[in-house]
C-alpha positions in Angstrom: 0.0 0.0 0.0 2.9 2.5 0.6 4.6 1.8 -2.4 1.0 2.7 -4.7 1.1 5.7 -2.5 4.5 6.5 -3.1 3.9 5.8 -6.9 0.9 7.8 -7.2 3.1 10.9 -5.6 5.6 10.4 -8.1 3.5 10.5 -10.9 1.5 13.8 -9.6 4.7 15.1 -8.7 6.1 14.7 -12.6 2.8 15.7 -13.5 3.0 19.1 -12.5 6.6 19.6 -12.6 8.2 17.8 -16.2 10.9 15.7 -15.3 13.5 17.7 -17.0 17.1 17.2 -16.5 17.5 20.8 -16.9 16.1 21.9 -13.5 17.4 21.5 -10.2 16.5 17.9 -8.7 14.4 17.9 -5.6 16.3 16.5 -2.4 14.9 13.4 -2.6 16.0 13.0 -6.8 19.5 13.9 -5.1 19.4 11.2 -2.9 18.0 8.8 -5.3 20.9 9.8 -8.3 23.3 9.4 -5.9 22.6 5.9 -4.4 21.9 4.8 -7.8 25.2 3.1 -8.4 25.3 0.7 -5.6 21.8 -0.1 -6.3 22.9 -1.0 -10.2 25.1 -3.7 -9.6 23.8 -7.4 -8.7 24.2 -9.0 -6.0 27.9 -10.5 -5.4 29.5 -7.9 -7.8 31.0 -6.2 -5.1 32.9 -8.7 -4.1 34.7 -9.7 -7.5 38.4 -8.8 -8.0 40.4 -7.3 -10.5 42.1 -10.1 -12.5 44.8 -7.6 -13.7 47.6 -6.1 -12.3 48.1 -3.0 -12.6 51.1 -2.7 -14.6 52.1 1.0 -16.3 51.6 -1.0 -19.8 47.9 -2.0 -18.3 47.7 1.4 -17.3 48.1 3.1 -20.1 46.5 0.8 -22.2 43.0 1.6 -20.2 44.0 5.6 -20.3 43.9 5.2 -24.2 41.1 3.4 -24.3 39.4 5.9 -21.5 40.2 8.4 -23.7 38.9 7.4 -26.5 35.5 6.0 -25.6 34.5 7.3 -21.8 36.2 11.2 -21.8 33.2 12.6 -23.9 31.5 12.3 -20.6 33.5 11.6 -17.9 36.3 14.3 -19.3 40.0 12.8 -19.7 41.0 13.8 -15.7 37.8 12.2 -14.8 36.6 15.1 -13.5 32.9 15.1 -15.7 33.5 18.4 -16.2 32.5 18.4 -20.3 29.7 19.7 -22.7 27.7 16.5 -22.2 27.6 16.2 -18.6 26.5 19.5 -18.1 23.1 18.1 -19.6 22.8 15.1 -18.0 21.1 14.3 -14.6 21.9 13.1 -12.7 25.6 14.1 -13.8 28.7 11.9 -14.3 30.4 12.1 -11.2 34.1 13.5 -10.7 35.7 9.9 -10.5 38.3 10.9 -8.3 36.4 11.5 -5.4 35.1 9.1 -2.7 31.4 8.5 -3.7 33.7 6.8 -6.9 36.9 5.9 -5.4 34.9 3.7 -2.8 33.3 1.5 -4.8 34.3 -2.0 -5.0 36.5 -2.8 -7.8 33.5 -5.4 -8.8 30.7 -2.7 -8.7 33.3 -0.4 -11.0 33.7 -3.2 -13.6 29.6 -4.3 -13.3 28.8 -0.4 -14.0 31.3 -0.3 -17.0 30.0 -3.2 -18.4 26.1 -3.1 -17.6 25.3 0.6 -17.2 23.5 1.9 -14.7 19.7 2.4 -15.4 18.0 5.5 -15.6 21.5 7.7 -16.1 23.4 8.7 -19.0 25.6 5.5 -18.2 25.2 3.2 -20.8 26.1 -0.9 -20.7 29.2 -0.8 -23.1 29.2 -4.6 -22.8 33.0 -5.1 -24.1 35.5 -7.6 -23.1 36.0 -8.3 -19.6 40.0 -8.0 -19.9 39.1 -4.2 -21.2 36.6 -3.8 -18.3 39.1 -4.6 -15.7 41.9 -2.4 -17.1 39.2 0.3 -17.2 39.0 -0.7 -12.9 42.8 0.0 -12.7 42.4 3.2 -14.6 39.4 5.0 -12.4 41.6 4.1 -9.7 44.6 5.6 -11.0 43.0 8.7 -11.9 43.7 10.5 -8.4 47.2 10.8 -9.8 47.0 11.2 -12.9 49.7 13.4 -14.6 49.0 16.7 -16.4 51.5 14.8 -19.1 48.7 11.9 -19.3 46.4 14.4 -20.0 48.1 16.0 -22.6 48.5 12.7 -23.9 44.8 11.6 -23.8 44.2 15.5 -25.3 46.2 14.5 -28.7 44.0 11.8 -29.0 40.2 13.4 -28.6 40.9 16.9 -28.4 39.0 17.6 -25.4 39.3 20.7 -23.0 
């Protein structure tokens, strides 16, 4: 019974208001965006380990293929800081920082790989050995160089 009247809310709520993602989310659409993540990944997939070890040749084969396929969103520092964020909502987060850094290396790889519903993350499916490096890489972004950067700049041009 809750939940109808919890669903019924939502919907007058949306209703009346749009559901835009160019307005500022209500406290509770806060909350929601950002527990979204954890709630995304099934069962168990926070407890699977990275496979690879993170060599600088595994390193900089994920900041390549960052750069080439997740930047446009998540920005080549990992900041989210780009054109396309700026219109999404809830936003890419800065990957640098805790609410990314924290997650299990199992929930990063089930994210990369599945998506997470109702974002702008999409399931890129790919090849597990890709998935993982891409693991190493989000951690390794908290010291990244601005020499990496320039590196992942000659390859997408991005800002």
């Amino acid at each position: 019974m809750t939940g109808l009247v919890a669903a019924t809310l939502g919907l007058v709520f949306i209703r009346s208001h749009g559901f835009s993602a160019r307005e500022k989310p209500a406290w509770y659409e806060v909350f929601l965006a950002r527990n979204a993540r954890r709630l995304a990944s099934e069962p168990g997939a926070s407890n699977l380990k990275n496979p690879i070890r993170a060599t600088p040749l595994a390193i900089a084969e994920a900041r390549d293929h960052f750069a080439d396929h997740c930047a446009d969103c998540h920005a080549n520092n990992g900041d989210g800081k780009t054109q396309i964020n700026a219109g999404l909502y809830p936003p890419a987060p800065d990957m640098r920082q805790s609410g990314t850094q924290q997650l299990s290396d199992g929930e990063l790889f089930y994210i990369i790989k599945n998506g997470v519903r109702f974002t702008g993350m999409p399931g890129w499916g790919g090849s597990d050995e890709d998935n993982w490096k891409l693991v190493l890489f989000i951690r390794y972004l908290p010291r990244l160089t601005p020499l990496e950067v320039d590196f992942m700049r000659e390859m997408n041009s991005l800002e």
